[in-house]
C-alpha positions as CSV (number, residue, x, y, z in Angstrom):
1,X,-17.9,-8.0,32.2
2,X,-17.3,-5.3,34.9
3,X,-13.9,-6.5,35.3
4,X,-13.2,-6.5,32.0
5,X,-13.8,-3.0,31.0
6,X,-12.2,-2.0,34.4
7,X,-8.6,-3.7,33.1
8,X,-9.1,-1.8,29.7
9,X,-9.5,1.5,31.2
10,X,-7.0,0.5,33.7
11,X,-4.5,-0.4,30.7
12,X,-5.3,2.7,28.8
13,X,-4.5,4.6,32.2
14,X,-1.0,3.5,31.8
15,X,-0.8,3.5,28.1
16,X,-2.0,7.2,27.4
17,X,1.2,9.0,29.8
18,X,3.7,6.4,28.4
19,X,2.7,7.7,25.1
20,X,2.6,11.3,26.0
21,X,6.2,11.0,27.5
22,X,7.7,9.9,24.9
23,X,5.8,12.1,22.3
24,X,4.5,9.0,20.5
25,X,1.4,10.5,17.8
26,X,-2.3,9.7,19.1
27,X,-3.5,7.4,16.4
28,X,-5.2,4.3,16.7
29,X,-2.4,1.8,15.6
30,X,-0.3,3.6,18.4
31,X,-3.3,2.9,20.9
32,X,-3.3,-0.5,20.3
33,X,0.6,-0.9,20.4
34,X,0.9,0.6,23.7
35,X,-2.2,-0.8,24.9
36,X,-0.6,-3.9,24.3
37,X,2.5,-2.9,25.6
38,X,1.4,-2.0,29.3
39,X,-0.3,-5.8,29.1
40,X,2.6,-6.8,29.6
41,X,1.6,-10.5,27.7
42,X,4.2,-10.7,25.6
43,X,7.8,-10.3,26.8
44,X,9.2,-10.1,23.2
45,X,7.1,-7.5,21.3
46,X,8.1,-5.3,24.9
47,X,11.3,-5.8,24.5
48,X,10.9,-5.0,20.7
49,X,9.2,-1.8,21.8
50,X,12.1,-0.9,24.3
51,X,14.9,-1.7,21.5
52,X,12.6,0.8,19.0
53,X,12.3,4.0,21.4
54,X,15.6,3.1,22.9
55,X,16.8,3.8,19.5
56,X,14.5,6.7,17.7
57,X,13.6,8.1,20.7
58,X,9.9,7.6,19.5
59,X,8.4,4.8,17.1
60,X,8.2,5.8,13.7
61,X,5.1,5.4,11.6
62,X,6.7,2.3,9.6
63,X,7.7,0.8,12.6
64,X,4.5,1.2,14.2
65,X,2.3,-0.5,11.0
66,X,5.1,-3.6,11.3
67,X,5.0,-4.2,15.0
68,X,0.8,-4.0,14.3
69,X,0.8,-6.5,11.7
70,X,3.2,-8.7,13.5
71,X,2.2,-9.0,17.1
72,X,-1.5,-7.0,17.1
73,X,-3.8,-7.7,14.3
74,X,-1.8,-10.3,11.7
75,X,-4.0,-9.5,9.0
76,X,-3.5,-5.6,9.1
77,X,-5.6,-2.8,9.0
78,X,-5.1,-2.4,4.9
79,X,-5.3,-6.4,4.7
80,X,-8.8,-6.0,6.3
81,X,-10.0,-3.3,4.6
82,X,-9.0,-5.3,1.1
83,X,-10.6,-8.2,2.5
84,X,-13.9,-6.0,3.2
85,X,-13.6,-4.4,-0.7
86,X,-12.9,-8.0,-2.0
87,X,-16.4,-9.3,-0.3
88,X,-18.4,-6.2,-0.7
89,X,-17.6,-6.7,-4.9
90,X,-18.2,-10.3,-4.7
91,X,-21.7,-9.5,-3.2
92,X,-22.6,-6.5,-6.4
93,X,-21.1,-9.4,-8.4
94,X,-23.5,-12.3,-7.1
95,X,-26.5,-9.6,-6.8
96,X,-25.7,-7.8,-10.7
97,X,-25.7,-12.3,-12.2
98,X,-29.2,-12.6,-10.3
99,X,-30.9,-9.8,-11.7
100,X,-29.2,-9.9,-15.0
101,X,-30.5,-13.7,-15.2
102,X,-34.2,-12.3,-14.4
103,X,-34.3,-10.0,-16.8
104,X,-33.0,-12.5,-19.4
105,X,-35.3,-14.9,-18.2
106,X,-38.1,-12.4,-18.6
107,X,-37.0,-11.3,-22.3
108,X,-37.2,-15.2,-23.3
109,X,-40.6,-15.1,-21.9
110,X,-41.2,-12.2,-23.6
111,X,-40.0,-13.1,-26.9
112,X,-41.6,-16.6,-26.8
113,X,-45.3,-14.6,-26.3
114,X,-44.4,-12.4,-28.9
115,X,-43.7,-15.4,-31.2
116,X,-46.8,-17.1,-29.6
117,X,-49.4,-13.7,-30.1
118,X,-47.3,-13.0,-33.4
119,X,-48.4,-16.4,-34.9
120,X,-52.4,-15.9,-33.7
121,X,-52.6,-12.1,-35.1
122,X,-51.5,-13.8,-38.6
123,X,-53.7,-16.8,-38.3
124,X,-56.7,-16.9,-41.7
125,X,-58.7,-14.3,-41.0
126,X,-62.0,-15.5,-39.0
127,X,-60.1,-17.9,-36.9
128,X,-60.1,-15.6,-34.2
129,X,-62.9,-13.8,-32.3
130,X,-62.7,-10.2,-31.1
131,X,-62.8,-11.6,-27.8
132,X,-59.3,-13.5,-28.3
133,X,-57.7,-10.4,-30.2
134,X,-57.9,-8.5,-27.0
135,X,-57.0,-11.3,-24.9
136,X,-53.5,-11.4,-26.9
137,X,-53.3,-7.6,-26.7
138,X,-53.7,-7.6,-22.9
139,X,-51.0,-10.8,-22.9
140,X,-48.7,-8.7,-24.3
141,X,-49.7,-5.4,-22.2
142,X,-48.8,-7.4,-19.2
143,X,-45.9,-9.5,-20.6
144,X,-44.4,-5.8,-21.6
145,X,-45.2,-4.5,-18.6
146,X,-43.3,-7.8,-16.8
147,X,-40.3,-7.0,-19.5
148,X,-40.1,-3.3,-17.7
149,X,-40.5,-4.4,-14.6
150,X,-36.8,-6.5,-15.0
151,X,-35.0,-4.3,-17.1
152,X,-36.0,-1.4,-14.4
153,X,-34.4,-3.9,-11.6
154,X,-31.2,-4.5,-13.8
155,X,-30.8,-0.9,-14.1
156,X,-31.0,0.0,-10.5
157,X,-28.8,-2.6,-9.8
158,X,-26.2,-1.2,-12.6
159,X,-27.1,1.7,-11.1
160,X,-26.5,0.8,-7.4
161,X,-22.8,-1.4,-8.8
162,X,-21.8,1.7,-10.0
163,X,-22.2,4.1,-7.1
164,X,-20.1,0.8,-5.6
165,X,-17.3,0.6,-7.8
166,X,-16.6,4.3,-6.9
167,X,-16.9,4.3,-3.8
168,X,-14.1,1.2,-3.8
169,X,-12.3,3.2,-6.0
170,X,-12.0,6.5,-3.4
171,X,-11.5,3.6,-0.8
172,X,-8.7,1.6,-2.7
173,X,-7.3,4.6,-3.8
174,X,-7.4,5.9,0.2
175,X,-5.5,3.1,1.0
176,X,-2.8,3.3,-1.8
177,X,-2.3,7.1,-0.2
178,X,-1.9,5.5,3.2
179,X,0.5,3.0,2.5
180,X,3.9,2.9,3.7
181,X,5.7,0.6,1.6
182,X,7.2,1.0,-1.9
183,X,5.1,-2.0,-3.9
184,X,7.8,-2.9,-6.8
185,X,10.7,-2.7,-4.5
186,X,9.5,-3.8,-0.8
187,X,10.9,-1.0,0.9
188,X,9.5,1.7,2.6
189,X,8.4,4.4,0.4
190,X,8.5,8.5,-0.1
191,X,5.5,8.8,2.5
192,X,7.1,7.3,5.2
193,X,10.2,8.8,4.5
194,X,9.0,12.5,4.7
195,X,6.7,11.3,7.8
196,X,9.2,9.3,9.5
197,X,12.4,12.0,8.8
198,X,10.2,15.0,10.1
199,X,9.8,12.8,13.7
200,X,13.1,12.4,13.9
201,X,14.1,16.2,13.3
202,X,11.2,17.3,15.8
203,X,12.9,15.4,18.7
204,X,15.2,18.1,18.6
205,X,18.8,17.6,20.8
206,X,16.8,15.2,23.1
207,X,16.5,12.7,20.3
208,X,19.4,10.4,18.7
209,X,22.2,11.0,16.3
210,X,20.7,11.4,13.2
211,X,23.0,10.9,9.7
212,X,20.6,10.5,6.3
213,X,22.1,8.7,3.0
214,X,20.3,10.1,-0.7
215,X,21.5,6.7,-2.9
216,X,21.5,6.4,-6.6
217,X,21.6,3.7,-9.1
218,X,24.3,4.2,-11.4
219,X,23.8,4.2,-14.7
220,X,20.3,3.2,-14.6
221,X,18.5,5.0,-17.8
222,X,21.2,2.5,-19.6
223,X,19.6,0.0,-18.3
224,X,15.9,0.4,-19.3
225,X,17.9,1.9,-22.6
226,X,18.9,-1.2,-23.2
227,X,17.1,-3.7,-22.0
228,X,14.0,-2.5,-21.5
229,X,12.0,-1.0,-18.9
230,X,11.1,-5.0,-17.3
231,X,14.8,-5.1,-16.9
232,X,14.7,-1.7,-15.2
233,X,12.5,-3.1,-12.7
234,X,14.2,-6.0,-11.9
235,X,17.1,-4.0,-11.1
236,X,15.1,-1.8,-8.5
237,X,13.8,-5.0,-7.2
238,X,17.0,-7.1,-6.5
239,X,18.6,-3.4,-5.1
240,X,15.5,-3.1,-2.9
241,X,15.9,-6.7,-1.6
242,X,19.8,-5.9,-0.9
243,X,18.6,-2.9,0.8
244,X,15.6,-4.7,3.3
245,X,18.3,-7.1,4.4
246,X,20.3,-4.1,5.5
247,X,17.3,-3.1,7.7
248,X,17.1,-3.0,11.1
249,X,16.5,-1.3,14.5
250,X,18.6,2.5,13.9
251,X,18.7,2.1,10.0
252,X,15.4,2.7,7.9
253,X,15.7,2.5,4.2
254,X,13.0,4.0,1.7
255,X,12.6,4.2,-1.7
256,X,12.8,7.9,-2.8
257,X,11.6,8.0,-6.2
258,X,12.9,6.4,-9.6
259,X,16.1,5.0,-9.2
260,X,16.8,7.4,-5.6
261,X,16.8,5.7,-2.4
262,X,17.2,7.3,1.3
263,X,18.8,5.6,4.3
264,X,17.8,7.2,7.5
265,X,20.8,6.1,10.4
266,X,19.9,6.9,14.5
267,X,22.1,6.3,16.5
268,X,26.1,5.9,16.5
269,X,28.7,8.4,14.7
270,X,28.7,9.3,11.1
271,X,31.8,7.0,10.5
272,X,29.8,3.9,11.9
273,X,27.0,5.2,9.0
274,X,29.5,5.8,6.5
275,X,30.9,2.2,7.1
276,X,27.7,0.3,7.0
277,X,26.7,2.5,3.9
278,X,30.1,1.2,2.2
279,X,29.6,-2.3,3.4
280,X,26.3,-2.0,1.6
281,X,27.9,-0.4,-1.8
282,X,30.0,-3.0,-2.0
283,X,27.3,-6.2,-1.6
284,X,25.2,-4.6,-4.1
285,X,28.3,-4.2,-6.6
286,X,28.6,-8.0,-6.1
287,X,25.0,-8.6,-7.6
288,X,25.1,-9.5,-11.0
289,X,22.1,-8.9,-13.7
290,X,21.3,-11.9,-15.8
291,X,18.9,-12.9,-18.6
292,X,16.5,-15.8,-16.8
293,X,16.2,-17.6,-20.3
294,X,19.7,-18.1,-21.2
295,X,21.5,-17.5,-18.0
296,X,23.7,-14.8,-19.8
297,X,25.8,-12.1,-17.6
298,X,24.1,-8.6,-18.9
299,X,25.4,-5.9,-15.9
300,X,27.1,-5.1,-12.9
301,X,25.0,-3.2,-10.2
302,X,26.8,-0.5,-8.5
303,X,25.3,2.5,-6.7
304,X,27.0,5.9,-5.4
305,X,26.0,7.0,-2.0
306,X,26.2,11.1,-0.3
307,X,25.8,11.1,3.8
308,X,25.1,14.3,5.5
309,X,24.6,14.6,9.4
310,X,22.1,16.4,10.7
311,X,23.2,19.5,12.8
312,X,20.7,20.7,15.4
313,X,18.2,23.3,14.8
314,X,18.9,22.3,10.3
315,X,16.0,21.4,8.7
316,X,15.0,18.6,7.2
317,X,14.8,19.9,3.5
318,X,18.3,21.2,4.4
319,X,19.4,17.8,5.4
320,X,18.2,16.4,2.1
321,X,19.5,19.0,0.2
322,X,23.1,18.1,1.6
323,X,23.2,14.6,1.5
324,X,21.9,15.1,-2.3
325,X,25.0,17.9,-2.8
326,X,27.2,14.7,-1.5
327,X,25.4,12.5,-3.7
328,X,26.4,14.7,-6.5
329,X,30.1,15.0,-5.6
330,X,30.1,10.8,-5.2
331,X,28.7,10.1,-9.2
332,X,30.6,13.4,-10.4
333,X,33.9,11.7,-8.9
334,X,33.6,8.2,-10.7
335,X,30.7,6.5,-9.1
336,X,30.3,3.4,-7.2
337,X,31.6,5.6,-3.9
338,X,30.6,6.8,-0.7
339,X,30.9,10.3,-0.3
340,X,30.5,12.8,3.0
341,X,29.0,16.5,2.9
């Protein structure tokens, strides 16, 4: 045992400067990254890790929570918290039937000496001694006090479910805060963008070219004017799809908000971005919407594109605002077009 905890303290020994050297955050998915990094087990997720700094300069958050999932903890840290949420309900669910079945158990049993003391009390008068009468009154003391004895369990449990159900909630909606990835479109989403864009920026002139792309969906109120806003979706989905396969070490992609994606390219010139963002406009204006019941052509896909580089020392609000300005310029001049600030 000695000489395991000796080998994690001596891993974390070479982890921690790694990680201050190359101004990588202190949080615990880093930890494990670079603890499993200076292992040295695992020749591909090192070489991954080299490819990822190599490029950024740093890892970025996004990165980080996919090289976790993938080569640390394959269910994830949100996956396991789920899984913890899912089995902690289950449980108020299994204890809430139990206690709800005892206390309509006991008002059967209540009801049936009810019935049962009901029918003596009305018997011919003389049938019954004194002696009985009270004997059915203190039946139905203790029956009632039985019947309170459930329906006070059932309500603590209620009670208890509900204090639960909101702590889930703050949990579930904790996790929906931390997330990273756009749910309807797969890509990464605002969070990660502002997190991830900031990183980059704060490298200053020691860290890689940086050149940011704001991208649009043309036309896209048409299409939820149209045909709806299912239609809309499906269009955010298939250009969030064409996006992901564009992703790759030095080009990020995130989803921006509404119709507005961001493409974040380190590394190589501003041409080299403008080209792959121009390869890209053009594979989406291949895509073609069509109804799934009849097979029917509805709409082309197009999208306009502005690029901006970022200049040393400019912010990253300013960067946003310029690639937006180019933005502008590329759906004022016709759309379905690249265009440079």
């Amino acid at each position: 045992m000695s000489e395991l905890v000796e080998q994690a303290a001596e891993r974390l020994r070479k982890a921690v400067p790694i990680m201050v050297k190359r101004g990588i955050p202190v949080t615990p998915v880093n930890y494990a990254l670079w603890y499993t990094y200076v292992a040295n087990e695992n020749p591909h997720f090192n070489q991954h890790i080299d490819d990822i700094v190599a490029t950024y300069g740093t890892i970025p958050p996004a990165k980080a929570e996919g090289l976790f999932r993938d080569h640390v903890s394959p269910t994830g840290t949100q996956e396991n918290a789920l899984s913890k949420m899912k089995s902690g309900l289950e449980r108020m669910v299994a204890d809430l039937s139990r206690d709800l079945y005892s206390t309509l158990e006991g008002t059967q049993n209540f009801n049936s000496l009810l019935d049962e003391c009901n029918r003596g009390l009305l018997a011919p008068s003389g049938s019954g001694s004194l002696e009985e009468v009270l004997g059915t009154v203190e039946r139905l003391i203790k029956g009632a006090n039985a019947m309170q004895q459930h329906t006070s369990r059932f309500e603590s449990s209620l009670s208890t479910a509900d204090e639960e159900i909101r702590r889930l909630r703050g949990e579930l909606a904790t996790l929906r805060k931390d997330a990273l990835h756009d749910d309807l479109t797969g890509v990464f989403n605002r969070r990660a963008f502002d997190q991830e864009l900031d990183q980059f920026i704060g490298q200053g002139n020691m860290g890689p070219s940086l050149h940011l792309g704001m991208l649009d969906i043309d036309h896209f109120k048409a299409f939820n004017d149209r045909f709806g806003h299912p239609v809309g979706d499906r269009v955010l989905q298939v250009v969030g799809a064409q996006l992901n396969e564009m992703a790759q070490v030095g080009v990020s992609v995130y989803r921006y908000g509404g119709e507005e994606f961001c493409l974040i390219f380190c590394g190589g010139t501003l041409a080299q971005a403008q080209e792959q963002a121009d390869r890209l406009r053009h594979t989406i204006e291949q895509l073609v919407l069509k109804d799934n019941r009849s097979g029917e052509r509805l709409a082309t896909i197009t999208v306009s594109i502005g690029l901006a580089s970022h200049v040393y020392g400019q912010s990253s609000i300013t960067l946003v605002e310029r690639a937006d300005a180019a933005l502008y310029e590329a759906k004022n001049s016709g759309r379905n077009r690249v265009c440079i600030a």
